[in-house]
C-alpha positions in Angstrom: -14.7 10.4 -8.0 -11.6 8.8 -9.8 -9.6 11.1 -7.5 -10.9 9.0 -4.6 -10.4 6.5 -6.1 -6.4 7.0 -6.7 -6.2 8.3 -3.0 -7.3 4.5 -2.0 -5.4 2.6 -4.0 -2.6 5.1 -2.8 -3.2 4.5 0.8 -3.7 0.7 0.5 -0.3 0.4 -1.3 1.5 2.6 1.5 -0.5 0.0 4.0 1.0 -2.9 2.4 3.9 -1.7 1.3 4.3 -0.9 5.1 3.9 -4.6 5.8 6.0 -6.0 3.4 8.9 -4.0 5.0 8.2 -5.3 8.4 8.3 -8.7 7.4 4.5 -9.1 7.6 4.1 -10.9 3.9 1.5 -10.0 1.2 -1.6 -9.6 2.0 -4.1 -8.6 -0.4 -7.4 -9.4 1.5 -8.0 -6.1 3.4 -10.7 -7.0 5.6 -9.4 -4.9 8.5 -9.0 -1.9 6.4 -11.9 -2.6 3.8 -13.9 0.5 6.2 -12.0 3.0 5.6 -10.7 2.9 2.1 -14.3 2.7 1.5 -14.6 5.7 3.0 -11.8 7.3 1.0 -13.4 6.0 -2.3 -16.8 7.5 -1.6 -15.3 10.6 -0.8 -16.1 11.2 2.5 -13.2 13.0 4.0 -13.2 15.4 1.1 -15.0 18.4 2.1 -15.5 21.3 0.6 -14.3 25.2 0.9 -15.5 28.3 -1.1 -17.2 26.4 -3.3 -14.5 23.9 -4.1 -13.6 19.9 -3.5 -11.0 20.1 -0.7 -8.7 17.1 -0.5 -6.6 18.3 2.2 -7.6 16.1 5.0 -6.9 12.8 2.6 -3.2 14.6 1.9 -2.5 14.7 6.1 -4.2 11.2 5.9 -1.5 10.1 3.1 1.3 12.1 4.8 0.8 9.6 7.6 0.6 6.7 5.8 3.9 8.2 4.3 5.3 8.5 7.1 5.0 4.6 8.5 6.1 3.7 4.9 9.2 5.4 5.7 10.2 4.5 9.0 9.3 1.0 7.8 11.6 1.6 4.5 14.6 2.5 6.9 14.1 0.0 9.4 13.3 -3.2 7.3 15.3 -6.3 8.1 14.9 -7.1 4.3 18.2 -7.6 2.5 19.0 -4.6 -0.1 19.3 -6.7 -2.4 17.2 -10.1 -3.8 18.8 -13.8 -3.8 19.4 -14.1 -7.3 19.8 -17.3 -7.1 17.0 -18.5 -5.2 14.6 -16.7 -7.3 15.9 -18.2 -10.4 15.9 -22.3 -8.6 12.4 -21.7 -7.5 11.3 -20.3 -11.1 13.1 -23.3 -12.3 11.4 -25.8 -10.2 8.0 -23.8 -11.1 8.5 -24.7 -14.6 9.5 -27.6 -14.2 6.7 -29.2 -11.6 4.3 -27.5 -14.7 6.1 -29.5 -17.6 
């Protein structure tokens, strides 16, 4: 069960991560998705095999995942590096719109 679990969480990040890349934002409220990492968490596409759990079908289903997380990785329009600067103004005008 907790290895369904980390196969989820895995595929949700590679989903968003995927997103993030192609410029699409944050987006933590999976509602389109909520399904089928269900699905992962209760273990429904492991199967079994001589007796045994057999995760193979969630591995192909992360290889794809994978996959889109790299094309997105390598195709990004997002700079290599952060604006330095514009994080630190915006932390400073965070703290001070709090003070």
């Amino acid at each position: 069960m907790h290895l369904n679990k980390h196969a989820m969480h895995l595929i949700r990040l590679l989903i968003m991560g995927t997103e993030i890349l192609k410029g699409k934002g944050v987006n933590t409220y999976r509602k389109k998705d909520k399904d089928f990492l269900l699905k992962i968490r209760n273990g429904d596409y492991v199967t079994e095999k001589n007796g045994h759990k057999d995760y193979s079908l969630v591995f192909e289903i992360v290889d794809v995942y994978e996959k889109n997380f790299k094309y997105a990785a390598e195709n990004t329009s997002l700079p290599d590096q952060p604006d330095c600067d514009a994080i630190d103004a915006l932390v400073e005008a965070i703290n001070l719109s709090v003070l």
